[in-house]
Backbone as a printed PyTorch tensor [residue, N CA C, xyz], in Angstrom:
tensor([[[ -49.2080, -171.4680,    0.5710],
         [ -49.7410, -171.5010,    1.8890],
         [ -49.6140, -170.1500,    2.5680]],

        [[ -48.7020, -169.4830,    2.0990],
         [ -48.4580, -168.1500,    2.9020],
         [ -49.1230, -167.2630,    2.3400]],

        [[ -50.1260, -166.9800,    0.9700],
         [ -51.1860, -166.6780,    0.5050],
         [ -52.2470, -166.7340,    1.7350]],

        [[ -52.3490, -167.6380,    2.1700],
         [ -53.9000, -168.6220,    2.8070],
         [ -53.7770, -167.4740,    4.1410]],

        [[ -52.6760, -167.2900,    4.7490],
         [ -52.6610, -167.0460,    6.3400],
         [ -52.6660, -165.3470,    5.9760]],

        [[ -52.7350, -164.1470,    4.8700],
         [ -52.5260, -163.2170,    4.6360],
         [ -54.2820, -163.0170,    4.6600]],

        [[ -54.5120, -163.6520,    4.0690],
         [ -56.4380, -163.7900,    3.5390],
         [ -56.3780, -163.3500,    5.3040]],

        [[ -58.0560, -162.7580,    5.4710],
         [ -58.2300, -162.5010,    6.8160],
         [ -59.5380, -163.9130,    6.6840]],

        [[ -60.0700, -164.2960,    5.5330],
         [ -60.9270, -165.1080,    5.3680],
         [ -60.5090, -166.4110,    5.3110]],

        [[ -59.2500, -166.4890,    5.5870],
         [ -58.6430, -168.3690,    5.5040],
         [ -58.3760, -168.7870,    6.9890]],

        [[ -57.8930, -167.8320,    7.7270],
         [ -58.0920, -168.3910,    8.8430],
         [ -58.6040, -167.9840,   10.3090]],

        [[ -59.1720, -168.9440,   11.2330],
         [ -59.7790, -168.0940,   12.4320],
         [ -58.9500, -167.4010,   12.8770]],

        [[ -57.8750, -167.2080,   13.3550],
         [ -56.6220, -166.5150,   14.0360],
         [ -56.4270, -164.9460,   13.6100]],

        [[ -57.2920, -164.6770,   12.2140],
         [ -57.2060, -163.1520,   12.1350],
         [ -58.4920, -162.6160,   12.4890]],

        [[ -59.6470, -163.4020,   12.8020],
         [ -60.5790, -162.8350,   13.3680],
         [ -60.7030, -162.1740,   14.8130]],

        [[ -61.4210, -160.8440,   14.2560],
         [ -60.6720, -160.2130,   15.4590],
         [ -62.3860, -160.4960,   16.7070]],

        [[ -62.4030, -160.8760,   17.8070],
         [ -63.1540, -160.8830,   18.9600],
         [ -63.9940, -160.0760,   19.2620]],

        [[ -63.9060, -158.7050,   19.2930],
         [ -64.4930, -157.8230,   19.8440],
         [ -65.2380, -156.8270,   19.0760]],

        [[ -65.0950, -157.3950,   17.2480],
         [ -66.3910, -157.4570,   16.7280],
         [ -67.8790, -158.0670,   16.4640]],

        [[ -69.1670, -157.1110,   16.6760],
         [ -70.1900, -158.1100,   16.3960],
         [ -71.2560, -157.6020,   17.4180]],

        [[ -72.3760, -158.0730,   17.6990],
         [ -73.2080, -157.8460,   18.6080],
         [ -73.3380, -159.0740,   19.9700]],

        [[ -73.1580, -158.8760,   21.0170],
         [ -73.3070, -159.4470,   22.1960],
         [ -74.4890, -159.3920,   22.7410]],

        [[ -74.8120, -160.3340,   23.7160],
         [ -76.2830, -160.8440,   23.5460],
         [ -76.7170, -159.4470,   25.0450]],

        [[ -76.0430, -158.9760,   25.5900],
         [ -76.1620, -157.2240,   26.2010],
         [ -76.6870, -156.6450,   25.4060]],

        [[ -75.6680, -156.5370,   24.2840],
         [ -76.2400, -155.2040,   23.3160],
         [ -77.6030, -155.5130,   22.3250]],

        [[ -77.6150, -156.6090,   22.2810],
         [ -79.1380, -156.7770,   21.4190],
         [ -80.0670, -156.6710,   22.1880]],

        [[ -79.8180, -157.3380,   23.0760],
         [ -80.9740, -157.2240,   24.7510],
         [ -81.6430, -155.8930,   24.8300]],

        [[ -80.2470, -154.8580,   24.8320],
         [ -80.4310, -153.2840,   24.8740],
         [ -80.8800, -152.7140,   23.6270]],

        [[ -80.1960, -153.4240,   22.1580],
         [ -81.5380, -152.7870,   21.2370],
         [ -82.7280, -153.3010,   21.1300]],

        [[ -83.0860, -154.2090,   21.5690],
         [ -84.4470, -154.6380,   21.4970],
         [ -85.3400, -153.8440,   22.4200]],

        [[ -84.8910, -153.1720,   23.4160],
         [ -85.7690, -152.4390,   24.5990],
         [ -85.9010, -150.8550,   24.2390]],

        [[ -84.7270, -150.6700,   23.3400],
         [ -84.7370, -149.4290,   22.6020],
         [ -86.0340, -149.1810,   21.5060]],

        [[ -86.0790, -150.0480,   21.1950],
         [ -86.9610, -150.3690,   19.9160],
         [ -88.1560, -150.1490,   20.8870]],

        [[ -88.5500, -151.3720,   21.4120],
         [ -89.7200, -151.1990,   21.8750],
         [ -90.2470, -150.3640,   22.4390]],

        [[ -89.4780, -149.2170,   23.2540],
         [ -89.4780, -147.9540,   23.8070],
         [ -89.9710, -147.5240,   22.8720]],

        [[ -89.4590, -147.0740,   21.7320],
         [ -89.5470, -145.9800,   20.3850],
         [ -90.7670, -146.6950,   20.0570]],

        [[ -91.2530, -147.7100,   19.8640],
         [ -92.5580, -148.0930,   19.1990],
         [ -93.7580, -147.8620,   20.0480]],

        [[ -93.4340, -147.8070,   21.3710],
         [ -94.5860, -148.0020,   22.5690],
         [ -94.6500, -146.3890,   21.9930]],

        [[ -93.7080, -145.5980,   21.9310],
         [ -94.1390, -143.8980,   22.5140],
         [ -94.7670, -143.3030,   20.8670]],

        [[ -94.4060, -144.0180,   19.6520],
         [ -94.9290, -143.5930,   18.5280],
         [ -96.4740, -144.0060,   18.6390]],

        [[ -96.6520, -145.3860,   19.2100],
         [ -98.2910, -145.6990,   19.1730],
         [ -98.8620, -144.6240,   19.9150]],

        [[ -98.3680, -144.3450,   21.4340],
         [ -99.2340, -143.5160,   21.5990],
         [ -99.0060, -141.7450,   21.6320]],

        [[ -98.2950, -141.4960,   20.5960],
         [ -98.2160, -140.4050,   19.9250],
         [ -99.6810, -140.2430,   19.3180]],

        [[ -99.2450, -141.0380,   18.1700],
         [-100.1920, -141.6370,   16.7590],
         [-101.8390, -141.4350,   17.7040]],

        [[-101.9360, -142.6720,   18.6350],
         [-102.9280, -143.0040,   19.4390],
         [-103.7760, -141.2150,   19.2540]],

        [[-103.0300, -140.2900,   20.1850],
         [-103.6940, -138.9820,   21.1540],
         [-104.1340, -137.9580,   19.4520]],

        [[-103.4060, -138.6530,   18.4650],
         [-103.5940, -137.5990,   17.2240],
         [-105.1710, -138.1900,   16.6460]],

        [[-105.4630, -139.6200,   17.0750],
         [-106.5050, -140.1350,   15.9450],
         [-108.0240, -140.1340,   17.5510]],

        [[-107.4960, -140.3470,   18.6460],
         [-108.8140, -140.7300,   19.2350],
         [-109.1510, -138.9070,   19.6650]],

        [[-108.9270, -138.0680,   19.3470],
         [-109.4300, -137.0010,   19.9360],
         [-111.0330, -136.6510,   19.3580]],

        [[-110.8570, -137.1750,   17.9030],
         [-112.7210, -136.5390,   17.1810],
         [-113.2960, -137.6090,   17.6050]],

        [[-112.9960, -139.1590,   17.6490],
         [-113.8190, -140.1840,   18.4820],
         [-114.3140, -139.7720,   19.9250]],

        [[-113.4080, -139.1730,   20.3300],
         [-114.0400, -138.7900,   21.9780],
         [-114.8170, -137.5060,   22.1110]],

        [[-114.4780, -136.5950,   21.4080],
         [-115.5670, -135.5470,   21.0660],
         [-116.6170, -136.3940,   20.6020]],

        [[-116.8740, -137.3420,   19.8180],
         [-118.3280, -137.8120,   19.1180],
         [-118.9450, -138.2680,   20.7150]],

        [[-118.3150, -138.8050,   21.1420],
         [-118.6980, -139.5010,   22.2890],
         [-119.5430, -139.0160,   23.2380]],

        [[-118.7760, -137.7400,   23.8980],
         [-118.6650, -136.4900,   24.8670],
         [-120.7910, -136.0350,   24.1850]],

        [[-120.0990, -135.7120,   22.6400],
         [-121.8380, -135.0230,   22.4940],
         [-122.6320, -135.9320,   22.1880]],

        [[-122.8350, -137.0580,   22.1800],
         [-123.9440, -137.8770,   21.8320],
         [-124.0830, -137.8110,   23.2620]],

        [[-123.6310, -138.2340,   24.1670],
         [-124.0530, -138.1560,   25.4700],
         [-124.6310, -136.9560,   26.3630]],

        [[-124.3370, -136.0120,   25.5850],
         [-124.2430, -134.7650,   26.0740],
         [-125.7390, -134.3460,   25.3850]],

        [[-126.4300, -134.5120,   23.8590],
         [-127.5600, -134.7770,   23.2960],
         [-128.4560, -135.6040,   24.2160]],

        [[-128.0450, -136.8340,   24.4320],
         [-129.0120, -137.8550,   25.2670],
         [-129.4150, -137.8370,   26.3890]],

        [[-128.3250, -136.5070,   27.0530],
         [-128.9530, -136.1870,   28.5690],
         [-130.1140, -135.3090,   28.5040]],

        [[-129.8670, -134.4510,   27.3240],
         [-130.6240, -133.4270,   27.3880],
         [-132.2860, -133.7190,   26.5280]],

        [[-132.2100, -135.1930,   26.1130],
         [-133.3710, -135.8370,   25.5800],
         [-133.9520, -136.0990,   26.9570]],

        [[-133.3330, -136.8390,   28.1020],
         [-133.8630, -137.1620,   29.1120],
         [-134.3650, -135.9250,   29.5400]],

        [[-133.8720, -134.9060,   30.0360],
         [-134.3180, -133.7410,   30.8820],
         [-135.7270, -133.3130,   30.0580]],

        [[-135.5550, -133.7170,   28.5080],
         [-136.8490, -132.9910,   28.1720],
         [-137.8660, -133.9560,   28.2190]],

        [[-137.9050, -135.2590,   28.2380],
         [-139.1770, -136.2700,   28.3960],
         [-139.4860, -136.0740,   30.2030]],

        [[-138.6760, -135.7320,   30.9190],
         [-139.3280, -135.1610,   32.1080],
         [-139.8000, -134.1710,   32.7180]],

        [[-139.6970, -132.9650,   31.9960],
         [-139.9270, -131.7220,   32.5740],
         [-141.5020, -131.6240,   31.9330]],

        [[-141.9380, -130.8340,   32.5590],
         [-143.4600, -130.3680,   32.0800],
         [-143.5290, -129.7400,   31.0470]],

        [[-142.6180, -128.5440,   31.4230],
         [-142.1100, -127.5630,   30.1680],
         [-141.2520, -127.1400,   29.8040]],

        [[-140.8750, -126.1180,   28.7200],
         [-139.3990, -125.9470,   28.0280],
         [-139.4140, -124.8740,   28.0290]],

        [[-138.5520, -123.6180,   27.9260],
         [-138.5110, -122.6980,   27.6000],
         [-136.7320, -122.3620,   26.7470]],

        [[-136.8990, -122.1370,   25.5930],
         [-135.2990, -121.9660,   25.5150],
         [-135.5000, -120.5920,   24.4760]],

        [[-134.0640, -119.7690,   24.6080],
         [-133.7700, -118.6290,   23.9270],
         [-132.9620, -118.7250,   23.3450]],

        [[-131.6560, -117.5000,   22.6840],
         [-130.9710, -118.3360,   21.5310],
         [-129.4700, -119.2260,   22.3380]],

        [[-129.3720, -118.9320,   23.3220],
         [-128.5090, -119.3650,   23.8220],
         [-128.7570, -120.3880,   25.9040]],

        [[-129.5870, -120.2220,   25.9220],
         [-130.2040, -120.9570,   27.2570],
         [-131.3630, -121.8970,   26.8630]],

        [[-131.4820, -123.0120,   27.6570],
         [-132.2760, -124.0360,   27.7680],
         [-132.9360, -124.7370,   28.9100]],

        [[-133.9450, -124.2420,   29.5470],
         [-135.0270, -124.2480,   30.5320],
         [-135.6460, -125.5680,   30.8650]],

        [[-135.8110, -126.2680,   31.3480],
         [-136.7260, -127.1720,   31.6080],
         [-137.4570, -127.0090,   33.1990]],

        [[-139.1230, -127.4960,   33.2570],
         [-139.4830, -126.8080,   34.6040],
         [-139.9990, -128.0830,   34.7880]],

        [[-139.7960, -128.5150,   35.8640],
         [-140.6760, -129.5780,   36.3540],
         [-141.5750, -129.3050,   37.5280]],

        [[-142.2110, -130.6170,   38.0060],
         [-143.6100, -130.3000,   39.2390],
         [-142.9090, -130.1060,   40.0210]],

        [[-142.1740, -130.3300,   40.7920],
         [-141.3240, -129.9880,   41.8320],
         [-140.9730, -128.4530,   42.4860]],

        [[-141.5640, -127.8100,   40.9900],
         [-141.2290, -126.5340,   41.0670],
         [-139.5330, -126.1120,   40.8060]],

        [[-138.5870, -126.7820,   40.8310],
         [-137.4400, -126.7920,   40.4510],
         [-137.3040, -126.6270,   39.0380]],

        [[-135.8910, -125.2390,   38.5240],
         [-135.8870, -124.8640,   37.3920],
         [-134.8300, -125.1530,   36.7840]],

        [[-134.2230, -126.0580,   35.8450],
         [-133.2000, -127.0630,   35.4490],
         [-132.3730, -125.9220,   34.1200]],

        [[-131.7070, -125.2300,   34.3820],
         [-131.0980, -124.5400,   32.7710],
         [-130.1780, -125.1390,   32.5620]],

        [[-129.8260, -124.8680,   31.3160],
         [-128.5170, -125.1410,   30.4980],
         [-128.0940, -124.0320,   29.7460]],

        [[-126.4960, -123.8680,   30.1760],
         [-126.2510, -122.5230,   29.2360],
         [-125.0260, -122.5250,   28.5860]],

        [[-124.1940, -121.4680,   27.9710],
         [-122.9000, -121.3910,   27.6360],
         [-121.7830, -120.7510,   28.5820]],

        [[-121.2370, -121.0390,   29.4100],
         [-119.9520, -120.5120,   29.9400],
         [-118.7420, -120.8990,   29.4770]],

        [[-118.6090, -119.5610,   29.0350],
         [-116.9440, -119.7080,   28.2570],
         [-116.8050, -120.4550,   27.6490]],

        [[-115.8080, -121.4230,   27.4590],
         [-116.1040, -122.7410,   26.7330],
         [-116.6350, -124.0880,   27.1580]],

        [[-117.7100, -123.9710,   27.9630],
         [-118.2860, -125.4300,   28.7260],
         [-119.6090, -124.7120,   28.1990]],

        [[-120.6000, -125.6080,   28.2530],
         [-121.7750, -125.9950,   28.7200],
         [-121.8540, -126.6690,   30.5750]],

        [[-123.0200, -125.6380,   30.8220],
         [-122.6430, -125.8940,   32.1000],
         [-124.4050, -126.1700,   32.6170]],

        [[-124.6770, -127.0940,   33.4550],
         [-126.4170, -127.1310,   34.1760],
         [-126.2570, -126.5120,   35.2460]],

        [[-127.8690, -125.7890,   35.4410],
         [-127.8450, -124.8220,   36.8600],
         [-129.1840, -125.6400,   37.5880]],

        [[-129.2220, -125.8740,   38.6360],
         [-130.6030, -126.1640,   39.3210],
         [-131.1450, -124.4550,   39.9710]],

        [[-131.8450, -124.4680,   39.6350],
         [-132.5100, -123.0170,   40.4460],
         [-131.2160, -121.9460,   40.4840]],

        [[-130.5710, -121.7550,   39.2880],
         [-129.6650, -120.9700,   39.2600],
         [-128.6460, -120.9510,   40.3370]],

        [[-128.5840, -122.4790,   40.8790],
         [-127.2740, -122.5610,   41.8710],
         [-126.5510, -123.5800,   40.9200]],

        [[-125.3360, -123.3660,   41.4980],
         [-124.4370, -124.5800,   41.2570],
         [-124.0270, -124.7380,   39.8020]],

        [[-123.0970, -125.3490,   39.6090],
         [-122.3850, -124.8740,   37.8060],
         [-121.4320, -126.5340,   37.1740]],

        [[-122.4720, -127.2360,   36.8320],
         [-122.2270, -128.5710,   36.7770],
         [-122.2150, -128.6640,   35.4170]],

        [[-120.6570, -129.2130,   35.0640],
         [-119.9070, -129.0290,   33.3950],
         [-120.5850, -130.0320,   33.0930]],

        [[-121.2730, -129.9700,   31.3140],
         [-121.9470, -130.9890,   30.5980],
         [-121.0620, -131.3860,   29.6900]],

        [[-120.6460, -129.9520,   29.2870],
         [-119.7560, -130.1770,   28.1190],
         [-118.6410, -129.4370,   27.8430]],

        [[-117.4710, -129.6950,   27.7230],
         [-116.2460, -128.7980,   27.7310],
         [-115.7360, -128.6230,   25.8730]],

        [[-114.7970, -127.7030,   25.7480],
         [-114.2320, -127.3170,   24.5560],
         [-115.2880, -126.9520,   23.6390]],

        [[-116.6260, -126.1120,   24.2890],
         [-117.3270, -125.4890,   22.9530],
         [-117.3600, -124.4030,   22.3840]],

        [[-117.0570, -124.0150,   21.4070],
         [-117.2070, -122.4350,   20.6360],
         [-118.0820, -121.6060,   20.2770]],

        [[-119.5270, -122.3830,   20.3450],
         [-120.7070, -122.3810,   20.7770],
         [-121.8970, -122.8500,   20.4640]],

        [[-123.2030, -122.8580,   21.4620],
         [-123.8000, -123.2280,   21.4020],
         [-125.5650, -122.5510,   21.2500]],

        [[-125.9390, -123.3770,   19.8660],
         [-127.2770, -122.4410,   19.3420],
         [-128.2900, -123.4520,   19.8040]],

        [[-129.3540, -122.7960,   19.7790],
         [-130.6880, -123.4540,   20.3360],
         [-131.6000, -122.6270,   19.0910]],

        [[-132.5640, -123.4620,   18.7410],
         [-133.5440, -122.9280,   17.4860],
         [-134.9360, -123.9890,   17.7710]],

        [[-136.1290, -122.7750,   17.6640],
         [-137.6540, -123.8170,   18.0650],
         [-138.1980, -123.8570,   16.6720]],

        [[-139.0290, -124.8900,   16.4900],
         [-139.2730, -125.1430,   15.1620],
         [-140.7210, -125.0960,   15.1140]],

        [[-140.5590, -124.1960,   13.9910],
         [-142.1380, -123.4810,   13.4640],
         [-143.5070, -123.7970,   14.1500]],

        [[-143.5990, -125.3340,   14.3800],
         [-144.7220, -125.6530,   15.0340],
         [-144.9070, -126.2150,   16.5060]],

        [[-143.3590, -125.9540,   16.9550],
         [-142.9230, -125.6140,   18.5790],
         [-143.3570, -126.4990,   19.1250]],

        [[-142.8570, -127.7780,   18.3420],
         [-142.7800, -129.3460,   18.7500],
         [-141.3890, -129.8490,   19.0530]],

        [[-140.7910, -128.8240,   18.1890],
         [-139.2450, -129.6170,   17.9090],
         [-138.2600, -128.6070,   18.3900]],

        [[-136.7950, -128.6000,   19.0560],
         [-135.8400, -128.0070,   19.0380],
         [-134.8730, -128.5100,   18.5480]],

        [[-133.5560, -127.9960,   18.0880],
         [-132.7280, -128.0090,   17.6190],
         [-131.4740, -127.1140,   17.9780]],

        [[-130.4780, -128.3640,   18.3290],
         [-129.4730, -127.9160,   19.1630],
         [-128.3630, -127.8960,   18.2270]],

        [[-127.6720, -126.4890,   17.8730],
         [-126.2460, -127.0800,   17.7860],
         [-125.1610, -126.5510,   18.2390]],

        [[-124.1320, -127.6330,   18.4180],
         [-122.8930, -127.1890,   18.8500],
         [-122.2880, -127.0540,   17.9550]],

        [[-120.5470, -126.5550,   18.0080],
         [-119.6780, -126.1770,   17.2410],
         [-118.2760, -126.0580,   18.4680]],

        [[-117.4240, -127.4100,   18.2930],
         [-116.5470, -127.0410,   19.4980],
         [-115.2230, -126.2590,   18.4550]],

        [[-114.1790, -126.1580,   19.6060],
         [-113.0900, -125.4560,   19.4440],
         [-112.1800, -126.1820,   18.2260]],

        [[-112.4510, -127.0730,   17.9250],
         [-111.7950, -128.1130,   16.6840],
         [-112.5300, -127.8320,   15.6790]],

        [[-113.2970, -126.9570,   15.6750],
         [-114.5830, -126.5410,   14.7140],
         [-115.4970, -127.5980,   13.9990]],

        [[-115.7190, -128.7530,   14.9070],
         [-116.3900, -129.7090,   14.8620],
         [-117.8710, -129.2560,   14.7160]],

        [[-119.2110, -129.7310,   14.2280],
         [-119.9260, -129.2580,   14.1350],
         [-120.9880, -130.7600,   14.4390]],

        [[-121.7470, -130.1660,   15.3030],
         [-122.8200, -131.5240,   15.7910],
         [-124.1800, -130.6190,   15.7920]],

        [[-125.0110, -131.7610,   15.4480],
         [-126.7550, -130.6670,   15.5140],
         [-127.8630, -132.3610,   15.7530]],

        [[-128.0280, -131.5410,   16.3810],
         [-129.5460, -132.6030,   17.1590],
         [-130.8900, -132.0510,   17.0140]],

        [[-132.2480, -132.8660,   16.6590],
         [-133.2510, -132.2350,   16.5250],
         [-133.8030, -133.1840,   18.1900]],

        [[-134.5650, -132.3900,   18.9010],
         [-134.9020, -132.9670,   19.8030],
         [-136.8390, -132.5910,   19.5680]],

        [[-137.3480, -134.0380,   19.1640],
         [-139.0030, -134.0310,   18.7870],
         [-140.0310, -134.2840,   19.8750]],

        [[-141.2560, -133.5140,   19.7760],
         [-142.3960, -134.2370,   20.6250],
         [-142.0620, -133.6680,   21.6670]],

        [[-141.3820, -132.5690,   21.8680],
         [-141.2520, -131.5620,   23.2170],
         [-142.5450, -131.4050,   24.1900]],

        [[-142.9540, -131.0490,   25.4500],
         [-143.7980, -130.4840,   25.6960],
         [-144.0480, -129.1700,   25.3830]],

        [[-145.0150, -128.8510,   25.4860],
         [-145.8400, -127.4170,   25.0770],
         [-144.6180, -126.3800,   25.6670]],

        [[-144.2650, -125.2440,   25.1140],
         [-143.5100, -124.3310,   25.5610],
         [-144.4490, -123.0830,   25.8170]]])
């Protein structure tokens, strides 16, 4: 019997109390955890949606500039500016500043289309129906649009 009470496993009386987890301290690792998991998602998150939101940014940024050209009368673009003239007599450009794309109405005012670009080419196509836009942002992403059925330049 005096075997039995030496064991720390024979009886409750050598168990000591103030080992173990208390329902505080799990409480507190569980909020730890979830902390560390909330801030890895959106670590992870800002590393994967950045080329999704660039796709985004220029398809929209393409589709405005489809609109401006089914309304203007005419086009005029060079290798780096993009003209549209309408009846109004008002003269609509688009150009490169620094790293934006920026629209001018009558060469006032400096309204961002597109931010983070490295730059931007404009090219008329042989039978000066078609243009062709491309960008190239700072991620060295590369986007190109043919824009068809232009008016007469």
């Amino acid at each position: 019997m005096n075997e039995k009470s030496n064991n720390p496993f024979a009886s409750m009386a050598s168990l000591n109390p103030e080992r173990g987890f208390t329902l505080v301290s799990t409480i507190v690792a569980l909020m730890m955890m979830t902390m560390l998991l909330f801030w890895i998602s959106q670590v992870m998150g800002a590393f994967f949606k950045q080329p999704r939101q660039n796709d985004m940014e220029v398809r929209q940024f393409f589709h405005f500039i489809e609109q401006e050209s089914m309304n203007a009368i005419s086009i005029t673009i060079d290798e780096s500016s993009l003209q549209w003239h309408y009846h109004n007599g008002d003269i609509v450009s688009m150009d490169q500043y620094q790293t934006n794309i920026r629209r001018q109405v009558n060469n006032a005012g400096h309204e961002i289309m597109l931010q983070n670009v490295e730059s931007f080419l404009l090219s008329l196509s042989n039978n000066r129906n078609s243009i062709t836009i491309t960008i190239i942002t700072e991620s060295k992403e590369t986007y190109e649009k043919t824009i068809y059925d232009v008016y007469p330049i």
